[in-house]
C-alpha positions in Angstrom: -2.6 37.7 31.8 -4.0 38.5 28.4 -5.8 41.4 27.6 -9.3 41.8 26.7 -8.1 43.2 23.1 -7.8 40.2 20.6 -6.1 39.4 17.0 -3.7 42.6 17.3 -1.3 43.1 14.4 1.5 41.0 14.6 4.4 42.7 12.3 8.2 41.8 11.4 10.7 44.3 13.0 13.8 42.6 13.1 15.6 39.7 11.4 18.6 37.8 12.6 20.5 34.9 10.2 23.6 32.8 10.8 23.7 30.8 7.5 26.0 29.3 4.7 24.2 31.9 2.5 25.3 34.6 4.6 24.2 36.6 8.0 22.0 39.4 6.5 18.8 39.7 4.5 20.9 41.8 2.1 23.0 39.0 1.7 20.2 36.9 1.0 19.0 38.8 -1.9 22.5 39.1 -3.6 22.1 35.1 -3.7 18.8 35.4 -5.4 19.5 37.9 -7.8 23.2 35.8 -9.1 21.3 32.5 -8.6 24.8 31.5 -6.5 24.0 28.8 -4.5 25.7 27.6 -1.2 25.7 23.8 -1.5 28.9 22.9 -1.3 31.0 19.0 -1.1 30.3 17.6 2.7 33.2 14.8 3.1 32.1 12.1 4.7 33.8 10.0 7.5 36.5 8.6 5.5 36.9 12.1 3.5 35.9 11.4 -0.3 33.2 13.8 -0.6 30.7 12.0 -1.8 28.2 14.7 -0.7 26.7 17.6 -1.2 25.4 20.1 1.8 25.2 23.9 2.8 27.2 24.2 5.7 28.9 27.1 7.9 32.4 27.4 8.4 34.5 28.5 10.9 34.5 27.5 14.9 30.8 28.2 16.0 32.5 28.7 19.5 34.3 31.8 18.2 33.4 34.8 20.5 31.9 33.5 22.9 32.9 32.7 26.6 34.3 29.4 26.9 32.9 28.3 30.3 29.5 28.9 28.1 30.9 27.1 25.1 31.6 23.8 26.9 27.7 23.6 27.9 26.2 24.4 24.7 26.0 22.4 21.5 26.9 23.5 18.1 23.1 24.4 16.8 23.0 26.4 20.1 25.8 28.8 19.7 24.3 29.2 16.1 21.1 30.4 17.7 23.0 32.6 20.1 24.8 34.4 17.0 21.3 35.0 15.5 19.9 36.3 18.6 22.2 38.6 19.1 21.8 39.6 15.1 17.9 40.0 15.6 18.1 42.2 18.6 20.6 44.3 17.2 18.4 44.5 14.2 15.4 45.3 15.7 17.5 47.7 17.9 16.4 46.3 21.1 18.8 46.6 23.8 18.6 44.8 27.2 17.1 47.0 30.0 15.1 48.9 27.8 12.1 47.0 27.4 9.8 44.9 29.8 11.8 41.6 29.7 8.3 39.7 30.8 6.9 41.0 27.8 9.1 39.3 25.3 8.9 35.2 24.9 11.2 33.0 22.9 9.5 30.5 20.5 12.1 28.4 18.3 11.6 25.2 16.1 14.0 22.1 16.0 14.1 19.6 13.9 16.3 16.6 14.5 18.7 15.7 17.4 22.1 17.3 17.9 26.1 16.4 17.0 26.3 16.0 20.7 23.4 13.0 20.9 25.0 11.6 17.9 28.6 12.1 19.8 27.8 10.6 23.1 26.1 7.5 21.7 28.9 7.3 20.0 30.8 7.9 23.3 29.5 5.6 25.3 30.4 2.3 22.9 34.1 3.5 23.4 34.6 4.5 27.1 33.1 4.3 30.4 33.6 8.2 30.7 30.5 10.9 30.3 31.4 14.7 30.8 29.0 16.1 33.1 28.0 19.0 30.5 27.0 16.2 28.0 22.9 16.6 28.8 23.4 20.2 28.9 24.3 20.1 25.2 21.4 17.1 24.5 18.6 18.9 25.8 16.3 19.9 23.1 15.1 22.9 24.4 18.6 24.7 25.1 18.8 26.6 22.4 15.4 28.2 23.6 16.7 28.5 27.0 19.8 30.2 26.1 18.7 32.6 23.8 16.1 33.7 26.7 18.7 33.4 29.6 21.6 35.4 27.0 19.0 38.8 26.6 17.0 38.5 29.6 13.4 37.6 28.6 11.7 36.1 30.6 7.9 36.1 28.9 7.1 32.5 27.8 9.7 30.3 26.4 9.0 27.1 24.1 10.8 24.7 22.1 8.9 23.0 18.9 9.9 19.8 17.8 7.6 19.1 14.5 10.3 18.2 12.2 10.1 20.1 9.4 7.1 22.1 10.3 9.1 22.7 13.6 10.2 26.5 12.7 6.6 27.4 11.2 4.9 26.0 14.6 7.2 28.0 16.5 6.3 31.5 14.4 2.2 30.3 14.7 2.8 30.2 18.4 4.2 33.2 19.1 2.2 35.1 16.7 -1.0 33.6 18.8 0.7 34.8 22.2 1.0 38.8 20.8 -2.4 38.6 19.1 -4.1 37.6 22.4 -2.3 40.2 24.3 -0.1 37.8 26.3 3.0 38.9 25.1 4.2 42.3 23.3 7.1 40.9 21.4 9.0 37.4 21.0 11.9 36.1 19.0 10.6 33.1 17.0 12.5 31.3 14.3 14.3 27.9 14.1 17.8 26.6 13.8 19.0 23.0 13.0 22.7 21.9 12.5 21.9 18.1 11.1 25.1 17.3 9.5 26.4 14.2 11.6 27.7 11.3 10.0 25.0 9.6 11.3 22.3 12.1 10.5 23.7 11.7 6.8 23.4 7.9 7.1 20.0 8.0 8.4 18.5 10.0 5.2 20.8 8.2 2.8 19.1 4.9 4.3 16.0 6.2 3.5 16.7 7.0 -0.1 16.2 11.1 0.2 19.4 12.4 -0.2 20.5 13.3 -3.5 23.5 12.4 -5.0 26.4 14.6 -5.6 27.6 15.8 -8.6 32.1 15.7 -8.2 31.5 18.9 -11.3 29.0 20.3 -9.7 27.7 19.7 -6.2 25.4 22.8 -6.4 23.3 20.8 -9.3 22.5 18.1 -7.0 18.7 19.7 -5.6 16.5 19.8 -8.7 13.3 20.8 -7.2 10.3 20.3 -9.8 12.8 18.8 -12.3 12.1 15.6 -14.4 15.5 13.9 -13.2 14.9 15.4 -9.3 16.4 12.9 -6.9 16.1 14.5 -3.4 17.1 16.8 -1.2 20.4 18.0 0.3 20.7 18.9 3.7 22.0 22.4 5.6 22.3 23.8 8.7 22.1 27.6 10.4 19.5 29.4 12.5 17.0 31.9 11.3 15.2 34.5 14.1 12.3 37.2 13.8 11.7 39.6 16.2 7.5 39.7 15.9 5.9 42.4 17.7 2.7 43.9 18.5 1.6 46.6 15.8 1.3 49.0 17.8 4.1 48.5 20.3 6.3 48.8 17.5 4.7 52.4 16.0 5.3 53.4 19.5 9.0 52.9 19.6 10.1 53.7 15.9 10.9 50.4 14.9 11.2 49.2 11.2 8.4 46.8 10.1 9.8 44.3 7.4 6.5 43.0 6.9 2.9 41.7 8.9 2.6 38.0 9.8 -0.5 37.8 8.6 -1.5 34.5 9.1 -0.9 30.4 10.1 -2.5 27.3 9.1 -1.5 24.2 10.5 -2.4 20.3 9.7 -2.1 16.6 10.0 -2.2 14.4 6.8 -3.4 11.5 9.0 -2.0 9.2 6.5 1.7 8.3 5.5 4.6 9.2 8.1 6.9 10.2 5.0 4.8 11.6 2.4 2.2 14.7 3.2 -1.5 14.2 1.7 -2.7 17.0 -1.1 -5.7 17.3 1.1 -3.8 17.9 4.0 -1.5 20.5 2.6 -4.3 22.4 1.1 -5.7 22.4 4.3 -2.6 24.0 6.0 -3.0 26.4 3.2 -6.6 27.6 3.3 -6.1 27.6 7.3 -3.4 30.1 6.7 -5.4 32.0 4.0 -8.5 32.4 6.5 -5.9 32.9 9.5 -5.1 36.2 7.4 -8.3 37.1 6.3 -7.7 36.8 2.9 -8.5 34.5 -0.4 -6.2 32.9 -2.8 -6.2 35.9 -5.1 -4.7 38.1 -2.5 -0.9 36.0 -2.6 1.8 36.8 -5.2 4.1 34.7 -4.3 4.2 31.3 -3.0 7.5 29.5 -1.4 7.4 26.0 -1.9 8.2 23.0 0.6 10.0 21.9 -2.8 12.3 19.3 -1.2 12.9 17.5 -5.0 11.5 14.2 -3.7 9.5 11.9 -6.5 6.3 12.2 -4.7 6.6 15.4 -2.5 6.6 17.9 -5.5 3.8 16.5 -7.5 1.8 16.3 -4.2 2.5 19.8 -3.6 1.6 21.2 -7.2 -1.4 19.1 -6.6 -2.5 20.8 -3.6 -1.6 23.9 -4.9 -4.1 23.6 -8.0 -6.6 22.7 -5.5 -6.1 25.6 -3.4 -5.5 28.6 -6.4 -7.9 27.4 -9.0 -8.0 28.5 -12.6 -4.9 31.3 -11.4 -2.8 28.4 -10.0 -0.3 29.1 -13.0 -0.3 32.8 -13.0 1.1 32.8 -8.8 4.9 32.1 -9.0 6.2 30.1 -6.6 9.7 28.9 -6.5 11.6 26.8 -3.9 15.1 27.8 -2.7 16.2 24.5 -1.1 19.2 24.5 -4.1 20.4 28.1 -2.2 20.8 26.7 1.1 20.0 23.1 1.4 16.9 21.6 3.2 17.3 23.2 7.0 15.0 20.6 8.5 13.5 22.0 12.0 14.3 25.8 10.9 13.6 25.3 7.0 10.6 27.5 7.7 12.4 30.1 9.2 14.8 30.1 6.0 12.2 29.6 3.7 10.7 32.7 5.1 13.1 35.1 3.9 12.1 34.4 0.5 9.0 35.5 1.4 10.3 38.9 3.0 12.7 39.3 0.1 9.9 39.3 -2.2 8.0 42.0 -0.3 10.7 44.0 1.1 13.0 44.2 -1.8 10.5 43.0 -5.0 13.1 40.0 -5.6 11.5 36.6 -6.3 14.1 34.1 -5.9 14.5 31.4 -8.8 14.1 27.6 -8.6 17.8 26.9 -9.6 18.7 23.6 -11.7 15.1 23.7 -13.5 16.3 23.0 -16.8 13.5 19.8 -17.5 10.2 20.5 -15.7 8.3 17.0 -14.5 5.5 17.3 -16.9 3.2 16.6 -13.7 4.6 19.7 -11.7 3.4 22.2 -14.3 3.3 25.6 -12.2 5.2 28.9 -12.8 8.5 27.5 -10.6 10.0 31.3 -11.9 13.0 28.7 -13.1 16.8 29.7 -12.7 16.4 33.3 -13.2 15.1 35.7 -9.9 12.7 37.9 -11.2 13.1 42.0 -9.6 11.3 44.7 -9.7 8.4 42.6 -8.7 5.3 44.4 -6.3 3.0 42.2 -4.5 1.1 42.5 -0.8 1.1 39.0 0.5 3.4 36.2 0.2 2.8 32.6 1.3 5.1 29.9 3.0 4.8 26.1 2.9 6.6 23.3 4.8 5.5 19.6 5.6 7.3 16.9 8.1 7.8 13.6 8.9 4.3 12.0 10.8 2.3 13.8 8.4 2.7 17.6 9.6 1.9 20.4 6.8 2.5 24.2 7.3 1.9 27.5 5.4 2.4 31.1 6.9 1.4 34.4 5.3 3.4 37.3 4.9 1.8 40.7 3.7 2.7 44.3 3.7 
């Protein structure tokens, strides 16, 4: 049952990461300040690396039982490792809180090796293993990350596409504010690099070609010769929690989720609307009880698609005004690759970096700005040393979805 108190705090008090950039925050903001990218060649099917992608190494099965290995999917032994990251983080250990009190809220974007596999499966042999719909089902990473520490407060899957992850934070924010929950791990993780998931965008003409010199270079965000994204995979948890819940306990607060504004373009399935992402904006903005003037850093959607970008820097005129290019704003798809149904989840950490640790990470490869995208993209270089109270977070989909989340101190 909520409680009668509304729109409690809603603060940041634990981070957990499993990503080709690395499985901290501090590793995080050593990639900012060297500007080192993780987009690295992806071989395709017939192995002549042709592609460029951010991708994990290693066996994601690696430490964990096998009898719960063969019934989970890749992306949701990925989850798993960040769970247990965020917990740990935000010193949470099971038994010690009220396990009703906690949901689990996570974003996902596309479907998994595993649908990919057994379509593939099912041309070659009449044989299905019985754990093959345990792996499909979209909400198992959800479920597992619940079942694996034991809470049992509301637990939701958000399938948005790219605004999956920032649906997923809005949600469980909304569920501590109205006193239905004290805490919940929210986040996002996508692992979209099957062959056929690479097919599928390459069809489509989004993917950007890979440089054999320098596969890093191929995400040029803003740039006059961008040519699309690249893709990458890992998972990306928060541990939000009620202000006061967390005073009470000693935790560490990374930051306040301030505020999120969700919207529908109502137009074009591919391309957002600049009306509908400054409406995702200024819902965010009056979510948080604050104007324009308040953010000091903006995290772009910045996929480095023709259209996206100058639709975005549109938007963002519209929404900043006159001090639209005194706000920097930077998008760190080039770090870590465009993470689809968690990308707002990675985008995120930007976000925290820049209030946390005063880093504002670079837009790398912005050597030629598109004269139309004419902004303060803070270009190859992180800035440091950098003090501002609210930070803002954008993310648009397929089907016309549009996201932006506010971060302050």
């Amino acid at each position: 049952m909520a409680s009668s108190e509304q729109h409690r705090r809603v603060v940041i008090t634990g981070v957990g990461l499993h990503t080709p950039m690395g499985d901290s925050l501090d590793d995080i903001e050593a990639r900012y300040r060297r500007g080192a990218s993780a987009v690295r060649y992806r071989p395709d099917s017939q192995g002549n690396g042709a592609r460029a992608a951010a991708f994990l190494d290693g066996d994601a099965a690696q430490g964990f039982p096998g009898a719960l290995a063969k019934m989970t999917d890749r992306s949701t032994l990925i989850a798993l490792r960040a769970s247990d990251a965020v917990m740990g983080d935000a010193a949470l250990r099971r038994g010690e809180y009220d396990a009703t009190r906690i949901g689990t809220f996570l974003g996902f974007g596309f479907p998994t090796e595993t649908n990919f596999a057994a379509s593939g499966e099912l041309l070659r042999t009449d044989h299905m293993s019985p754990m093959t719909l345990f792996k499909m089902l979209p909400n198992a990473a959800a479920g597992h990350v619940s079942m694996r520490h034991g809470l049992k407060g509301e637990c939701a899957t958000h399938l948005l596409a790219c605004c999956a992850a920032a649906a997923a934070l809005a949600h469980a924010m909304r569920s501590i504010r109205h006193g239905y929950l004290d805490m919940a791990i929210a986040g996002g993780v996508d692992t979209p690099l099957a062959e056929s998931s690479f097919r599928a965008w390459e069809a489509l003409q989004l993917l950007a070609s890979a440089d054999p010199e320098n596969p890093a270079a191929a995400c040029r965000p803003f740039s006059a010769d961008r040519r699309g994204f690249v893709l990458g995979e890992g998972a990306v948890l928060y541990l939000l929690e009620d202000e006061a819940h967390a005073r009470a306990r000693g935790a560490r607060i990374y930051a306040t989720l301030a505020g999120c504004g969700l919207s529908a373009s109502a137009g074009n399935a591919t391309l957002p609307s600049a009306s509908g992402v400054e409406a995702a904006m200024r819902g965010a903005l009056e979510d948080a009880g604050l104007g324009a003037d308040a953010i000091g850093y903006v995290n772009a959607e910045g996929s480095a698609t023709a259209r996206g970008d100058v639709i975005e820097t549109q938007a963002l005129h519209a929404t900043f005004g006159a001090r639209a290019r005194a706000v920097p704003v930077s998008s760190t798809k080039p770090f870590h690759g465009h993470l689809l149904g968690a990308s707002a989840a990675m985008d995120m950490l930007a976000a925290l970096v820049a209030l946390d640790r005063g880093v504002i990470a670079p837009t790398l490869n912005l050597d030629a700005p598109d004269p139309e995208c004419d902004l303060d993209y803070v270009p190859n270089a992180a800035r440091t040393d950098v003090r501002i109270d609210a930070a803002m977070v954008n993310t648009f989909g397929f089907g016309g979805c549009n996201a932006s989340v506010v971060l302050t101190h």
